[in-house]
FIKETI-867405 format. One record per atom (N, C-alpha, C): residue number from 1; x, y, z. Coordinates in pm, 1 decimal. Atoms other than C-alpha are relative to their C-alpha. Example, Ala and Ser with C-alpha at 12.3 -4.5 7.8 and 13.67 -1.06 7.14 Angstrom:
% FIKETI-867405
<rec 1 <89.0 -119.0 0.0>>
<rec 1 <1230.0 -450.0 780.0>>
<rec 1 <90.0 120.0 0.0>>
<rec 2 <-82.0 -119.0 -6.0>>
<rec 2 <1367.0 -106.0 714.0>>
<rec 2 <-77.0 109.0 73.0>>
This chain:
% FIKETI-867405
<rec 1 <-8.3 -82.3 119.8>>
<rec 1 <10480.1 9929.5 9931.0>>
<rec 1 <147.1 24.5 -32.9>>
<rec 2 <-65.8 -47.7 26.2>>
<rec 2 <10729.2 10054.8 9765.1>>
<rec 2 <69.1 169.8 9.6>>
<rec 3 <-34.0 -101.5 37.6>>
<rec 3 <10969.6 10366.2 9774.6>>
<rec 3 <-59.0 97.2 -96.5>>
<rec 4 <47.8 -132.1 93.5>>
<rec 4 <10888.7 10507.1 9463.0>>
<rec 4 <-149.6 18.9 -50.3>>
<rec 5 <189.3 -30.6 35.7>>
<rec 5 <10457.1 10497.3 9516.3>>
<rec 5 <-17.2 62.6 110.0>>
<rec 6 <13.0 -142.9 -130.6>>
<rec 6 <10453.9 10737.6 9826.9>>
<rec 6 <-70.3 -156.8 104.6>>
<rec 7 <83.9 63.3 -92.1>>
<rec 7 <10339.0 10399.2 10022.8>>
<rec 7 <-168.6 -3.3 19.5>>
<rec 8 <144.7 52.8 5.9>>
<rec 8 <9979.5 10391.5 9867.7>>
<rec 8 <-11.5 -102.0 -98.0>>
<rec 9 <65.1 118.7 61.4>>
<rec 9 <9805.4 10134.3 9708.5>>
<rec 9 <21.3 -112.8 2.8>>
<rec 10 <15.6 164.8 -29.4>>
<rec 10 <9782.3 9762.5 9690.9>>
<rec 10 <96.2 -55.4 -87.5>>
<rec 11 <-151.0 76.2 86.1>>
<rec 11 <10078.9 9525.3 9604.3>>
<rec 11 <-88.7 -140.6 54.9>>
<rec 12 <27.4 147.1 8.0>>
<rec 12 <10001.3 9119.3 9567.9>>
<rec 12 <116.0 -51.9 -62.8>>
<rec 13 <-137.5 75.6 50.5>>
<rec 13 <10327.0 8895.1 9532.6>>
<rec 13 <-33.9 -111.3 0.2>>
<rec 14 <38.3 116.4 19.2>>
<rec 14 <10288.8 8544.3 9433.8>>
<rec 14 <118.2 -68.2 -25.4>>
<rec 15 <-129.9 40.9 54.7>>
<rec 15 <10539.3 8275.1 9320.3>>
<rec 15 <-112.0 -114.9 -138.7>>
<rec 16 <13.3 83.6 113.8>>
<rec 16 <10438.6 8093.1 8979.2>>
<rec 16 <5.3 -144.2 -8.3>>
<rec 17 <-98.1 80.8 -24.8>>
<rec 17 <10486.6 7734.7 8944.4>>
<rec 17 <103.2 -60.9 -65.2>>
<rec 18 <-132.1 6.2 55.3>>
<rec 18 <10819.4 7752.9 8747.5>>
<rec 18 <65.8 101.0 132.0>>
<rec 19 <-69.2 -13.8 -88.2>>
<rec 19 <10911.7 7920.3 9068.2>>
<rec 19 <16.7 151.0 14.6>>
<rec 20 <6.3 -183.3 49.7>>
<rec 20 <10906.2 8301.5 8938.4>>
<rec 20 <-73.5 77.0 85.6>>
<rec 21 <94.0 -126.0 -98.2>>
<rec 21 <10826.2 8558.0 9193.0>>
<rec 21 <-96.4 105.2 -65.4>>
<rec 22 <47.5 -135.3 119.0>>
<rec 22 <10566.4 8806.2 9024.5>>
<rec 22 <-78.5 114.8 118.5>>
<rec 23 <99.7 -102.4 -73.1>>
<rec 23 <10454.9 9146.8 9192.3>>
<rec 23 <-119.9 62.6 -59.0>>
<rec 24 <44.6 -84.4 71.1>>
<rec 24 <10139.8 9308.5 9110.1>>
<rec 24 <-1.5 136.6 74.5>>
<rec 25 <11.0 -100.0 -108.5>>
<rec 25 <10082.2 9666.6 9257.3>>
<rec 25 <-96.3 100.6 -81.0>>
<rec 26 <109.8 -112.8 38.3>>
<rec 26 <9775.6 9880.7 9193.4>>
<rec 26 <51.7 181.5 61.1>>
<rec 27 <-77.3 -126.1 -131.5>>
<rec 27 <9909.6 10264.4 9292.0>>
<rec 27 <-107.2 90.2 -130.4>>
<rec 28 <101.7 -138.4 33.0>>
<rec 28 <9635.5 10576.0 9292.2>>
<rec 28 <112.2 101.3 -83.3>>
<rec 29 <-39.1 -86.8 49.6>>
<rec 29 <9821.7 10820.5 9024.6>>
<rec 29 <-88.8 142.5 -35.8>>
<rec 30 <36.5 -108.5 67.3>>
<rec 30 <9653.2 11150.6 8931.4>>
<rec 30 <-127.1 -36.3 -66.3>>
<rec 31 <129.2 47.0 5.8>>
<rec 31 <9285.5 11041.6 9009.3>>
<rec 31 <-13.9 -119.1 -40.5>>
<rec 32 <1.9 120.1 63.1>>
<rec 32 <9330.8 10710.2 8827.8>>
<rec 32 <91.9 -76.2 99.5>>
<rec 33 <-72.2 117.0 -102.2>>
<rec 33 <9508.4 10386.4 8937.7>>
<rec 33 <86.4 -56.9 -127.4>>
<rec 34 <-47.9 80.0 93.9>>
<rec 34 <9770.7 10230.2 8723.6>>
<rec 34 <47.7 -160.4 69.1>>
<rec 35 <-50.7 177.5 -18.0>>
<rec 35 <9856.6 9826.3 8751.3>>
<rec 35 <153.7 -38.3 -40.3>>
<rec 36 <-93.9 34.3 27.5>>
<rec 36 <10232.6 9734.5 8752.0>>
<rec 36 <12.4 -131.9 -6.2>>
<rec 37 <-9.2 148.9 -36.7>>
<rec 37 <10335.5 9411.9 8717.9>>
<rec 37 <171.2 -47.4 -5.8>>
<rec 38 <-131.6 -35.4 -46.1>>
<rec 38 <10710.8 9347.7 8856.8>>
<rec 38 <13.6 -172.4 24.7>>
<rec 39 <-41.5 129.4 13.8>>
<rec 39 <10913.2 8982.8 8815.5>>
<rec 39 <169.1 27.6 130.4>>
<rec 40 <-118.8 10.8 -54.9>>
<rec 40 <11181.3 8905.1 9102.7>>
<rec 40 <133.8 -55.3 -106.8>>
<rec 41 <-140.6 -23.1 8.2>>
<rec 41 <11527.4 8946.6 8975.6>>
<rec 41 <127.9 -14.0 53.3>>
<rec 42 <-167.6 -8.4 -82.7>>
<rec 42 <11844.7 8830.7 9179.2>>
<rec 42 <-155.5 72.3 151.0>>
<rec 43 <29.3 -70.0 -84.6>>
<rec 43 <11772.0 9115.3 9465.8>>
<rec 43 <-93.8 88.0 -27.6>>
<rec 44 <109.5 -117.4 108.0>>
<rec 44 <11543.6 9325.7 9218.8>>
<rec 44 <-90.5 -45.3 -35.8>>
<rec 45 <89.8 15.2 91.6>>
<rec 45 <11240.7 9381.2 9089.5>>
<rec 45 <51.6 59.1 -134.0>>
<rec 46 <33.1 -40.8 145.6>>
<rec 46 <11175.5 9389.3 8707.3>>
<rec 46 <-103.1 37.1 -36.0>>
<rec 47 <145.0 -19.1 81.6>>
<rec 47 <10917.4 9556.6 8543.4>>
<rec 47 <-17.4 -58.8 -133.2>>
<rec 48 <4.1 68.0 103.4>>
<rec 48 <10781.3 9373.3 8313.4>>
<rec 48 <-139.2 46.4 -81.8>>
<rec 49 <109.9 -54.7 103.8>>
<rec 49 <10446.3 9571.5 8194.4>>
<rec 49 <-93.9 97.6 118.5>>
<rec 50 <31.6 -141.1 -107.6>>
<rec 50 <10206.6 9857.5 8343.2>>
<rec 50 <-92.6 29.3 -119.5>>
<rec 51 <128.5 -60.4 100.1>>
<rec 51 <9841.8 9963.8 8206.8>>
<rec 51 <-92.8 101.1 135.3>>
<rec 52 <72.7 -77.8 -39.3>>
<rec 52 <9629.4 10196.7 8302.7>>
<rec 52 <-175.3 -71.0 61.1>>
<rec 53 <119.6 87.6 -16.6>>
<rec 53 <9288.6 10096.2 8506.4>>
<rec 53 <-81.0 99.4 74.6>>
<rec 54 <130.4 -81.0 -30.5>>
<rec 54 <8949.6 10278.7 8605.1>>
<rec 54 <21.4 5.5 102.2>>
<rec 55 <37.5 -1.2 -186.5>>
<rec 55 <8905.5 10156.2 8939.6>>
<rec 55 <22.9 -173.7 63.8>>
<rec 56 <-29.2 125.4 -88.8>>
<rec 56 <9003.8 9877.5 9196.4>>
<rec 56 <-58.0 -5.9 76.1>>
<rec 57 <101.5 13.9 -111.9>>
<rec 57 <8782.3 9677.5 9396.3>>
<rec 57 <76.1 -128.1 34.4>>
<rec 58 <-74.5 116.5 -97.9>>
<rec 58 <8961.3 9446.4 9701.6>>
<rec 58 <-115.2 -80.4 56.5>>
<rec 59 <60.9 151.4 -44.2>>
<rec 59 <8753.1 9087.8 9796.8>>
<rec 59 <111.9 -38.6 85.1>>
<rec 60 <-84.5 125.5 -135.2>>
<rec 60 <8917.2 8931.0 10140.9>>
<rec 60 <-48.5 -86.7 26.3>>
<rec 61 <39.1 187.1 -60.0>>
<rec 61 <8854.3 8549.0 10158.4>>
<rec 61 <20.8 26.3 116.5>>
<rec 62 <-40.7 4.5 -149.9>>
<rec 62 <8818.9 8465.8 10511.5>>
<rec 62 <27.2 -185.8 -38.8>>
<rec 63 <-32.8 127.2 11.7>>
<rec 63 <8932.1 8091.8 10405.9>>
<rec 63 <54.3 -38.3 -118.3>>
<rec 64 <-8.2 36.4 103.5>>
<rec 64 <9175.4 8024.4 10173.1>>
<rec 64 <99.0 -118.1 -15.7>>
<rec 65 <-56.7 139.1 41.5>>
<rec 65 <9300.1 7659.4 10040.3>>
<rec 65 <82.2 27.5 -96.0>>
<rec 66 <-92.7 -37.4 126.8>>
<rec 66 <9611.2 7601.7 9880.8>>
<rec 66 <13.2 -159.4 -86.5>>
<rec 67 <30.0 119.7 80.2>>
<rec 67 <9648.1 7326.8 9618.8>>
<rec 67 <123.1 -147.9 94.3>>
């Protein structure tokens, strides 16, 4: 997690294939959950957009293939 989400909720980092790091991060706010979505930068993240969402439900593959 991050510093500034008190270390709750779910982050997923990926890389694109133009090579672009992208974070997502689901974080519990004030009963709700908002969705960030954060682009590597040099040493930084960027925010690059952020919506509001009902509720998050996590699926763990136990087998996953990469292309």
């Amino acid at each position: 997690m991050t510093e500034t989400d008190g270390g709750q909720g779910v982050v997923v980092e990926h890389t694109l294939d133009t090579g672009q790091r992208r974070r997502y991060r689901w974080v519990p706010e004030d009963g709700a959950w908002t969705r960030y979505v954060d682009e590597r930068d040099g040493d930084d993240w960027r925010p690059i957009g952020s919506e509001a969402v009902e509720d998050v439900s996590i699926t763990h593959l136990t087998e996953v293939q990469s292309r």
